[in-house]
KOLROKOL-95868 format. One record per residue: residue in one letter; z negated, y, x of N, C-alpha, C in turn. Coordinates in steps of 0.001 Angstrom, whole numbers, padded with zeros to 6 digits, always signed. Atoms other than C-alpha are relative to their C-alpha. Example, Ala and Ser with C-alpha at 12.3 -4.5 7.8 and 13.67 -1.06 7.14 Angstrom:
2
A+000000-001190+000890-007800-004500+012300+000000+001200+000900
S+000060-001190-000820-007140-001060+013670-000730+001090-000770
% end
This chain:
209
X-000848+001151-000282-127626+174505+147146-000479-001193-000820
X+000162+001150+000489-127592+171437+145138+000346-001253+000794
X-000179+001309-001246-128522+167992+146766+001021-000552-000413
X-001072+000796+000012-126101+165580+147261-000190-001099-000674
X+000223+001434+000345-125833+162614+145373+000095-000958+000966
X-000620+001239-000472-126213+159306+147020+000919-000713-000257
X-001131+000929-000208-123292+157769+148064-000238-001866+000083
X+000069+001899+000198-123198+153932+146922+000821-000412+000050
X-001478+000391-000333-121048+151954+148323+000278-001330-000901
X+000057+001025+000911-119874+148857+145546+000175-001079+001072
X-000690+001362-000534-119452+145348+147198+000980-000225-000147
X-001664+000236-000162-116295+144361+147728-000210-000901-000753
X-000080+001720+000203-117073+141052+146395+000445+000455-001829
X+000162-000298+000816-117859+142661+143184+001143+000258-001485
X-000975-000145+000420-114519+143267+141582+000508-001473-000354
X-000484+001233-000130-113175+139917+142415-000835-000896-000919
X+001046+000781+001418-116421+138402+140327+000445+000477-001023
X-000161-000141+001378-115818+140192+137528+001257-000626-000647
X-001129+001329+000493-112238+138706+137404-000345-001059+000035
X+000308+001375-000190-113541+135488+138255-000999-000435-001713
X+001354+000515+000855-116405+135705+135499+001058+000274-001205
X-000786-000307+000591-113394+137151+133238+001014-001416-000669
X-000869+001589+000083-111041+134414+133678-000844-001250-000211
X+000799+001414+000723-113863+131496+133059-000514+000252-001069
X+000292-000421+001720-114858+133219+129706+001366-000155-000951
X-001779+000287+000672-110858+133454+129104-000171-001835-000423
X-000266+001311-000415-110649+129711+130183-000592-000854-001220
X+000678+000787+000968-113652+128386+127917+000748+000258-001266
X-000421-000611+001612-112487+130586+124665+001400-000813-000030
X-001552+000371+000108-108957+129298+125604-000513-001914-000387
X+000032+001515+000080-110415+125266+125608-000671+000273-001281
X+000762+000382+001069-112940+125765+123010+001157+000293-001566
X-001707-000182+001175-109297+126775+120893+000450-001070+000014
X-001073+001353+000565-107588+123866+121657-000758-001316-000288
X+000840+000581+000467-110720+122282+121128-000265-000603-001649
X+000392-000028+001607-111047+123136+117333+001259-000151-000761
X-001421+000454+000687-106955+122877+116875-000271-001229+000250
X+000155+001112-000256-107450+119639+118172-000802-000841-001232
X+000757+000447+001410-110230+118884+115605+000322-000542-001049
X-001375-000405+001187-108462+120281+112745+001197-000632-000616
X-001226+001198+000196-105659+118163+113424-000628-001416-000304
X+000773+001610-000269-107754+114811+114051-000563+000707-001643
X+000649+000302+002301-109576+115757+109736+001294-000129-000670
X-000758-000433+000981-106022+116731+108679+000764-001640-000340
X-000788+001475-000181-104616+113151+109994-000737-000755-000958
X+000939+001033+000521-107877+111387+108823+000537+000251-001305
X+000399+000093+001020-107524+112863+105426+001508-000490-000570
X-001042+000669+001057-103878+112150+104803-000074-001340+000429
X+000731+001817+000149-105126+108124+106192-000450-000004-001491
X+001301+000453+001098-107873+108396+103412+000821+000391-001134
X-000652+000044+001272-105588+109748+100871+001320-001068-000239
X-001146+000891+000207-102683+107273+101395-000575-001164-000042
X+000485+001260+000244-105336+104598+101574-000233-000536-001468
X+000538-000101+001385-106675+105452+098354+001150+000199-001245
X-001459+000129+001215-102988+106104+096585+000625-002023-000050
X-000272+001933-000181-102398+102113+098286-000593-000269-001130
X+000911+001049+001059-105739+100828+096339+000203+000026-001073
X-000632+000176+001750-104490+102304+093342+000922-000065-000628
X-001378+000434+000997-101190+101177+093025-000316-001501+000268
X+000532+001608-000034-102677+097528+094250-000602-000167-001420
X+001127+000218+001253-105402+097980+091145+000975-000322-001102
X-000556+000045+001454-102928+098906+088789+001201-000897-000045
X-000602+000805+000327-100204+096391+089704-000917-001546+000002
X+000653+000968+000938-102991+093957+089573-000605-000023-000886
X-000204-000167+001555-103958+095482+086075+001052-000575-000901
X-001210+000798+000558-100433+094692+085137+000259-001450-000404
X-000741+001478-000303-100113+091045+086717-001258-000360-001259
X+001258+000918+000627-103887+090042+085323+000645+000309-001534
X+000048+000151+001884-102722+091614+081437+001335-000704-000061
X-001059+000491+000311-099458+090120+081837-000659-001635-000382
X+000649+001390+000162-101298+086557+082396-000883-000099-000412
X+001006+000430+001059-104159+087160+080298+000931+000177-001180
X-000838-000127+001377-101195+087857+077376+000577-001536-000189
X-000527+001959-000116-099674+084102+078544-000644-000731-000356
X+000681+001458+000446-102543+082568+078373-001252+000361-001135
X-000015-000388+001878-103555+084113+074989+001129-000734-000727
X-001356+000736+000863-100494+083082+073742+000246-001444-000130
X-000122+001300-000840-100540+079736+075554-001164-000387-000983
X+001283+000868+001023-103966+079087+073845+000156+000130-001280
X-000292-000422+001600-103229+080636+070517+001072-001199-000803
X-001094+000871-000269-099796+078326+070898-000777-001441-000562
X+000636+001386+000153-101881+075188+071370-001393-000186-000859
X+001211-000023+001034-104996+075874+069064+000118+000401-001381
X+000198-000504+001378-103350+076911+066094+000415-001492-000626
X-000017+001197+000515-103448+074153+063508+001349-000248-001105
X-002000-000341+001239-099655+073109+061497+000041-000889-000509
X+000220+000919+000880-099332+071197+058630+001518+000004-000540
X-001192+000325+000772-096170+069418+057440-000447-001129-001446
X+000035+000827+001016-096148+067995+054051+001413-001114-000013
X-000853+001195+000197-094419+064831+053252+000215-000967-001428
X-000197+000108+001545-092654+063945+049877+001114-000946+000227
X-000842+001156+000418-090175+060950+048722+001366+000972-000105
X-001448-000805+000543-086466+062260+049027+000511-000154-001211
X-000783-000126+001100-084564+063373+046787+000590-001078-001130
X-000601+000575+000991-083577+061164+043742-000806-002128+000248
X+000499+001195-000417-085697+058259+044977-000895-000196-001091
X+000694+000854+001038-087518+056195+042004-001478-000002+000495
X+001551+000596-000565-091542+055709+042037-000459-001071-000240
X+000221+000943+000373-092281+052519+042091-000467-000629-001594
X+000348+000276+001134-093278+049974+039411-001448+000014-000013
X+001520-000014+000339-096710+050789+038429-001089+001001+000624
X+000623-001583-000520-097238+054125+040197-000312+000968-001006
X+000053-000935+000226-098607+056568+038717+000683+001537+000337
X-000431-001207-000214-097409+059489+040131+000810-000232+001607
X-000605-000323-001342-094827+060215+043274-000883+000117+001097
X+001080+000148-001392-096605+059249+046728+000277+000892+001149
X-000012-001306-000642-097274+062228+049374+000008-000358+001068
X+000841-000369-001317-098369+062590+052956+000178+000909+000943
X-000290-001084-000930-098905+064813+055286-000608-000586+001259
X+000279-000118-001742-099072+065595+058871-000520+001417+000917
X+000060-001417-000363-101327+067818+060559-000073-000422+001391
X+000147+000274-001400-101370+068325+064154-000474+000989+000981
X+000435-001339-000357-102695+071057+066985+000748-000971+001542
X-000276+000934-001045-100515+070354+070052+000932-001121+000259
X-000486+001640+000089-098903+066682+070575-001309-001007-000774
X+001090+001171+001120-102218+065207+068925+000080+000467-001348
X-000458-000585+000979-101584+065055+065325-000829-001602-001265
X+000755+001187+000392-103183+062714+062465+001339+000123-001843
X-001034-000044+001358-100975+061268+059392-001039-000394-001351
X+001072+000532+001078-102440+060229+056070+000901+000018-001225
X-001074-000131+001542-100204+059167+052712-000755-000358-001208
X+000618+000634+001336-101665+058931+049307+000153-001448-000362
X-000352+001756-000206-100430+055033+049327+000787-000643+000465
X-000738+000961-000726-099416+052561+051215+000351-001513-000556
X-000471+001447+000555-097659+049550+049400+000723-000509+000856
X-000631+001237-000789-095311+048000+052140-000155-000630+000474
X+000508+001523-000761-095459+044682+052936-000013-000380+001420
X+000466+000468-001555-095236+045198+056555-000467+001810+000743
X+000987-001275-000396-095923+048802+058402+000530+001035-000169
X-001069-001351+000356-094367+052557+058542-000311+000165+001794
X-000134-000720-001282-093249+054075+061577+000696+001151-000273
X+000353-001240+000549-092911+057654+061520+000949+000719+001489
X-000467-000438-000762-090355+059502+063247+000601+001610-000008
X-000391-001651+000167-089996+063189+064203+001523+000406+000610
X-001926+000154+000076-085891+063916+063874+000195+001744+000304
X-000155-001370-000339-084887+067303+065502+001483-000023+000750
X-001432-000057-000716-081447+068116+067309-000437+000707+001973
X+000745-000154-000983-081823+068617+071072-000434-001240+000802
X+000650+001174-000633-082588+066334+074028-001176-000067-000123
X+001374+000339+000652-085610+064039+073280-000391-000079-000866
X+000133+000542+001648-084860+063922+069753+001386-000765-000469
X+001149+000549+000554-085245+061739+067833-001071-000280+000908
X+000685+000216-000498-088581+060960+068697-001045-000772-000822
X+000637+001395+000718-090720+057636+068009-001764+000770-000017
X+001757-000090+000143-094337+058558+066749-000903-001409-000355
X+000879+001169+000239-095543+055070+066356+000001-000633-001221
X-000285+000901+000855-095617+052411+064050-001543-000111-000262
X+001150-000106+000600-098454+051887+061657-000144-000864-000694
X+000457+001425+001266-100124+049312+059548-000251+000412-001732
X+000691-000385+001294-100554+049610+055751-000962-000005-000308
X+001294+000149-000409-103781+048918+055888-000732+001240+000352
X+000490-000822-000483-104802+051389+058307+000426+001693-000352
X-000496-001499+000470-102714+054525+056709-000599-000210-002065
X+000379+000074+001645-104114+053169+052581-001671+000610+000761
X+001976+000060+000032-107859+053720+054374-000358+001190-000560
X+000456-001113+000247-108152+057437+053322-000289+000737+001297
X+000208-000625-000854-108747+058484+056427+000836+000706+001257
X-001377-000070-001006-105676+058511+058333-000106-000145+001661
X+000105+000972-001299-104652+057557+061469+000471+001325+000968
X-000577-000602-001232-104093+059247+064947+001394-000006+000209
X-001053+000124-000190-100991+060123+065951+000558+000609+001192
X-000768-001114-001445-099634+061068+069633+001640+000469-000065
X-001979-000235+000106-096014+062901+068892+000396-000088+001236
X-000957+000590-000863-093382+061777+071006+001250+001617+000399
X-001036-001071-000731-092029+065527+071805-001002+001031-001122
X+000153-001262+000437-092684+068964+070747+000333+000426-001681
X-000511-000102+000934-092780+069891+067296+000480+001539+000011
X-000591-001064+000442-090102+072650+066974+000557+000265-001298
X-000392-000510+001152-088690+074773+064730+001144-001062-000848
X-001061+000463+000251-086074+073134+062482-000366-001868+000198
X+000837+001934+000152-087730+069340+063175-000628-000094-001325
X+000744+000340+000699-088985+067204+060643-000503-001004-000066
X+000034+001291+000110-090612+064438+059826+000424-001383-000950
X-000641+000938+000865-089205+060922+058626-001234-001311-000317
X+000960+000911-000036-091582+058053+057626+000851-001084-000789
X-000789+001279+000508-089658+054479+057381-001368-000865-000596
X+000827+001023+000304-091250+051449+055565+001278-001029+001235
X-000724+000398-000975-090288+049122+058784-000715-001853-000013
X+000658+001631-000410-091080+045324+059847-000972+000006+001250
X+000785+000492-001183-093678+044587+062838+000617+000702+000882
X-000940-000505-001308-092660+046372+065786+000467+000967-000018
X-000548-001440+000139-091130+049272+064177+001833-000669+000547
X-001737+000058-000598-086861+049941+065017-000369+001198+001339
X+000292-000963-000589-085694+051834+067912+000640+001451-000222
X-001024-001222+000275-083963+054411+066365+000023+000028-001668
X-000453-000132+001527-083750+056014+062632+001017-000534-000419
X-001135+000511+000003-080573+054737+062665+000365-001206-000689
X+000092+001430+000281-081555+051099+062754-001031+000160-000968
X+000463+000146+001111-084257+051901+060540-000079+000620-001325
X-000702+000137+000912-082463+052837+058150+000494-000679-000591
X-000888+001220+000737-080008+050102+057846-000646-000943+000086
X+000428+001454+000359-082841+047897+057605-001010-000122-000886
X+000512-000276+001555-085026+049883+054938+000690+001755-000461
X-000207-001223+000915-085107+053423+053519-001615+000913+000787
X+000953-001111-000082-087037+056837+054091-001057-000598-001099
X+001444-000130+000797-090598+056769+052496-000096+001312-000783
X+000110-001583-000366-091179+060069+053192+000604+000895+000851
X-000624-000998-000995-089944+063223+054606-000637+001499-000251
X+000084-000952+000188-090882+066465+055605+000915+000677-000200
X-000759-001324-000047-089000+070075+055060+000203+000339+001333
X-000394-000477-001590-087450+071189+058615-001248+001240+000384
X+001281-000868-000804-090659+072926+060366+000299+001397-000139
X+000036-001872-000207-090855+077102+059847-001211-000142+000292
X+001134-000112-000434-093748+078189+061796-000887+000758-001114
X+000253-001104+000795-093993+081093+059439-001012-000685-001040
X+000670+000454+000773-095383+078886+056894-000266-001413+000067
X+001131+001329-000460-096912+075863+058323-001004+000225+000654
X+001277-000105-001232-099441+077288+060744-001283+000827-001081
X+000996-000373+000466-103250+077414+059444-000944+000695+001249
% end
């Protein structure tokens, strides 16, 4: 005869744990999932933040690349504009006589950088002063550059001159022999002497040194 095996009886309880211990292993694996989707999502958000931050900074950079070369080109230009140096020559019109006891036809020029500008004529014989007027078409022209002494334009050195507007294209200059005071208008000083001098109507092309 062969013995009997012992009969073992399981706990009742025993079943019910193992579901229990079943289902809280389920439970964790199931959180520690929506744990790491959760994650996952929270880098995927961050990174399209950090990449749309970083597409922002560099369309900021490069439209302030743009603005800064646009206004460093202005004010290149702007300085280039006002620092380049332009020279008008100034000659006796057309069919006009050289005095008695001249040597040679009397010149002057005008250089200027800007509205500051300095005159200077190879000679000054009139018995009272020159006033010097820059003649252009356009409001604000004519325009009075000041009246001058003979004296102070024979010195060789020439005199200051603040222009009375913009020298543009197509302007030139007129230089009256005038009385004290100057006229207020080419007009009048005209019909009360004559051109001296005159420049050629301004091309930038070939006045700027």
């Amino acid at each position: 005869m062969q013995p009997q095996e012992p009969n073992l009886a399981l706990p009742s309880w025993l079943p019910w744990a193992t579901i229990a211990c079943l289902a809280a292993l389920l439970a964790c694996a199931s959180e520690l999932w929506i744990v790491e989707k959760a994650r996952n999502r929270l880098l995927r958000e961050e990174n399209l933040l950090a990449a749309a931050a970083l597409k922002g900074a560099q369309n900021q950079l490069e439209a302030e690349r743009i603005l800064d070369g646009r206004e460093l080109g202005e004010a290149k230009a702007s300085a280039s504009r006002a620092g380049e140096l332009r020279i008008a020559l100034l000659s006796p019109p057309e069919g006009t006589r050289p005095e008695a006891g001249s040597k040679a036809p009397p010149w002057g020029v005008v250089v200027w950088r800007g509205r500051q500008a300095l005159l200077e004529i190879s000679e000054a014989t009139g018995p009272g002063g020159y006033q010097l007027w820059l003649d252009g078409s356009g409001p604000g022209y004519p325009a009075d550059c000041g009246t001058y002494g003979a004296s102070s334009l024979g010195s060789g050195g020439g005199v200051p001159v603040a222009l009375g507007a913009p020298v543009a294209p197509g302007c030139r200059f007129l230089l009256f022999a005038v009385k004290a005071g100057g006229t207020a208008s080419p007009r009048e000083a005209r019909s009360a002497g004559s051109i001296v001098l005159a420049s050629l109507p301004y091309t930038e092309r070939i006045s700027t040194r």
